[in-house]
VEXDREN-2710 file (C-alpha; in Angstrom, 1 decimal):
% VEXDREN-2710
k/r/px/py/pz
1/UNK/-2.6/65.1/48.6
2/UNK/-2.0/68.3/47.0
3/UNK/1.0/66.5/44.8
4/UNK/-1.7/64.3/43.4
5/UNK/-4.5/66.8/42.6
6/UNK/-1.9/68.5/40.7
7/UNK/-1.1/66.2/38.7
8/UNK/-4.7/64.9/37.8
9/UNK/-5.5/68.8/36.7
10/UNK/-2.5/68.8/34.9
11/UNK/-2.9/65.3/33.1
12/UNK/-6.2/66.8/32.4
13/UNK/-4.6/69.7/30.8
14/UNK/-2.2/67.7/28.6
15/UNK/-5.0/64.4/27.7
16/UNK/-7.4/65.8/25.0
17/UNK/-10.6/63.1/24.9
18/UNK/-12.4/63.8/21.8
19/UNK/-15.9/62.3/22.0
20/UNK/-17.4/61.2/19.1
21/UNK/-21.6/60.9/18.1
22/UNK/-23.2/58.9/15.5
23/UNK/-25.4/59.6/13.4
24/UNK/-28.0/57.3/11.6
25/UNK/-27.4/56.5/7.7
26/UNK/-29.3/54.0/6.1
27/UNK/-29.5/50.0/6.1
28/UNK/-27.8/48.0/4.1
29/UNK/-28.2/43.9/2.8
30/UNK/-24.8/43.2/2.1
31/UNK/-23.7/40.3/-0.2
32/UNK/-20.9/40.7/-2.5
33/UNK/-17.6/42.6/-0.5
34/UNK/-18.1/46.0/0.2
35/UNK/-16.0/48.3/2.1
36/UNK/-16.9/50.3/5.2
37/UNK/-17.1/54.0/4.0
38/UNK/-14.8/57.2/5.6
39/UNK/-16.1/58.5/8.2
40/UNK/-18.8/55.8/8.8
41/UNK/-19.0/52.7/10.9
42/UNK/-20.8/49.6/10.4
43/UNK/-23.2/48.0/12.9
44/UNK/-24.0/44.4/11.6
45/UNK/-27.5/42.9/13.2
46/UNK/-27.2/39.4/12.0
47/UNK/-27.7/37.3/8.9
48/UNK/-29.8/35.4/6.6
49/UNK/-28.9/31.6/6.3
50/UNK/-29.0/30.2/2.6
51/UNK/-29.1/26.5/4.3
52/UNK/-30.0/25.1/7.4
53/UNK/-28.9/21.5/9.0
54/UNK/-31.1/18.5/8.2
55/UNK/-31.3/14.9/9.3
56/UNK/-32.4/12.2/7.4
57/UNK/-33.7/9.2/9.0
58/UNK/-33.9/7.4/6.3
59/UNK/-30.1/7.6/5.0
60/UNK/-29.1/8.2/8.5
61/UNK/-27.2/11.0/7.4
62/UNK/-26.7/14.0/9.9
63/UNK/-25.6/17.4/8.3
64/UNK/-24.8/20.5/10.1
65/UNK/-23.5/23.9/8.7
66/UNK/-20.7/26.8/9.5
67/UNK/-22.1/30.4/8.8
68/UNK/-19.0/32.5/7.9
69/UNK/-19.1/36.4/6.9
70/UNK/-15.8/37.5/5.2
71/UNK/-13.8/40.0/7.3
72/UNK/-11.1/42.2/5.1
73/UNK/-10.8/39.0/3.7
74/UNK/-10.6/36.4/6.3
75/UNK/-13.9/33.9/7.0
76/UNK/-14.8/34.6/10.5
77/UNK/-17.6/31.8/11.2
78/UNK/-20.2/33.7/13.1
79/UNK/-23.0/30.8/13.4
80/UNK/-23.3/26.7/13.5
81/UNK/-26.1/24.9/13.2
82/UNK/-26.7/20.6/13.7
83/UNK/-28.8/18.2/14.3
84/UNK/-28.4/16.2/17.4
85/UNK/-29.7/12.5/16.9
86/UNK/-30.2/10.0/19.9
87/UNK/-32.6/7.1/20.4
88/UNK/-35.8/9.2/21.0
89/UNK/-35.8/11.3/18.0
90/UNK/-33.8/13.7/16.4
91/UNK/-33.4/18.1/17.7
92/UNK/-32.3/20.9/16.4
93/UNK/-29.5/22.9/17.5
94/UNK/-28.6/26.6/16.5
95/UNK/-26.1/28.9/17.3
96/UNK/-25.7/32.5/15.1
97/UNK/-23.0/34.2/16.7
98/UNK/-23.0/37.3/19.4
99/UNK/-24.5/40.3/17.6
100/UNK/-24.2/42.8/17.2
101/UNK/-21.1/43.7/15.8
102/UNK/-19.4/46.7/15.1
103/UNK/-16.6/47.3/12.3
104/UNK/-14.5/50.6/11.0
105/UNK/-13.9/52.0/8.1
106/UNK/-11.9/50.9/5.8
107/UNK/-13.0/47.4/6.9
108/UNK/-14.7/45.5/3.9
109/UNK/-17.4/42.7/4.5
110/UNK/-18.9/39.8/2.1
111/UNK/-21.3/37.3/2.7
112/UNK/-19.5/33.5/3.1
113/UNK/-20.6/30.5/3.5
114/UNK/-23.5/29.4/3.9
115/UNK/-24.6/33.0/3.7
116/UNK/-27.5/34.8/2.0
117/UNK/-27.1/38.2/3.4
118/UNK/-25.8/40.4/6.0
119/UNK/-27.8/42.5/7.7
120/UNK/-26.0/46.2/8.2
121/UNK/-27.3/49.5/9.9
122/UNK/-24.3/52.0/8.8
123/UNK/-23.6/54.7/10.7
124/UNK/-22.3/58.7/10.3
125/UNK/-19.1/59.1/12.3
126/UNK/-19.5/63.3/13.7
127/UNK/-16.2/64.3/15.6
END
């Protein structure tokens, strides 16, 4: 017993946690890539659609839509929207994504597609 509380002081002794606190910047619509400042995080909300899926009834034609956002570069599809048709009519069906979502610095971010804008709370980073 005594073997182990020694040890746990002395990991304690020898393990530095540094905790960190954040601090409120501004908001942010982003559109065009930007890049995730030093010393600041991101926090994105959600987005705002440019299209949305439609059905038409006459044509018969069902259309349903990927929202991406572009991570350092890479589309990451965050939302999917479709219609689903059957013999009684026609529903909607939406998914956009798990928010919120939190990225580093050094992290950039663009709208993709199907993508208006992304909505951004940035954060101050205080060691």
């Amino acid at each position: 017993m005594k073997s182990c509380l020694l040890f746990a002081v002395l990991l304690g002794i020898f393990v530095k946690t540094e905790a960190q606190t954040l601090q409120f910047s501004q908001v942010k619509l982003v559109t065009t890539v930007e890049t995730v400042p030093a010393n600041k995080v991101w926090k994105i909300e959600g987005f705002f659609p440019t299209t949305f899926s439609r059905y038409s009834g006459s044509s018969g034609v069902t259309e349903g839509h990927i929202y991406n956002l572009v991570i350092n570069g890479n589309n990451r599809p965050v939302g999917v929207s479709s219609f689903l048709t059957g013999y009684w009519g026609t529903s909607y069906s939406g998914n956009m994504g798990n928010f919120p979502l939190w990225i580093p610095a050094g992290t950039t971010l663009a709208a993709g597609s199907n993508v208006g804008e992304i909505s951004v709370i940035e954060f101050n980073v205080i060691p």
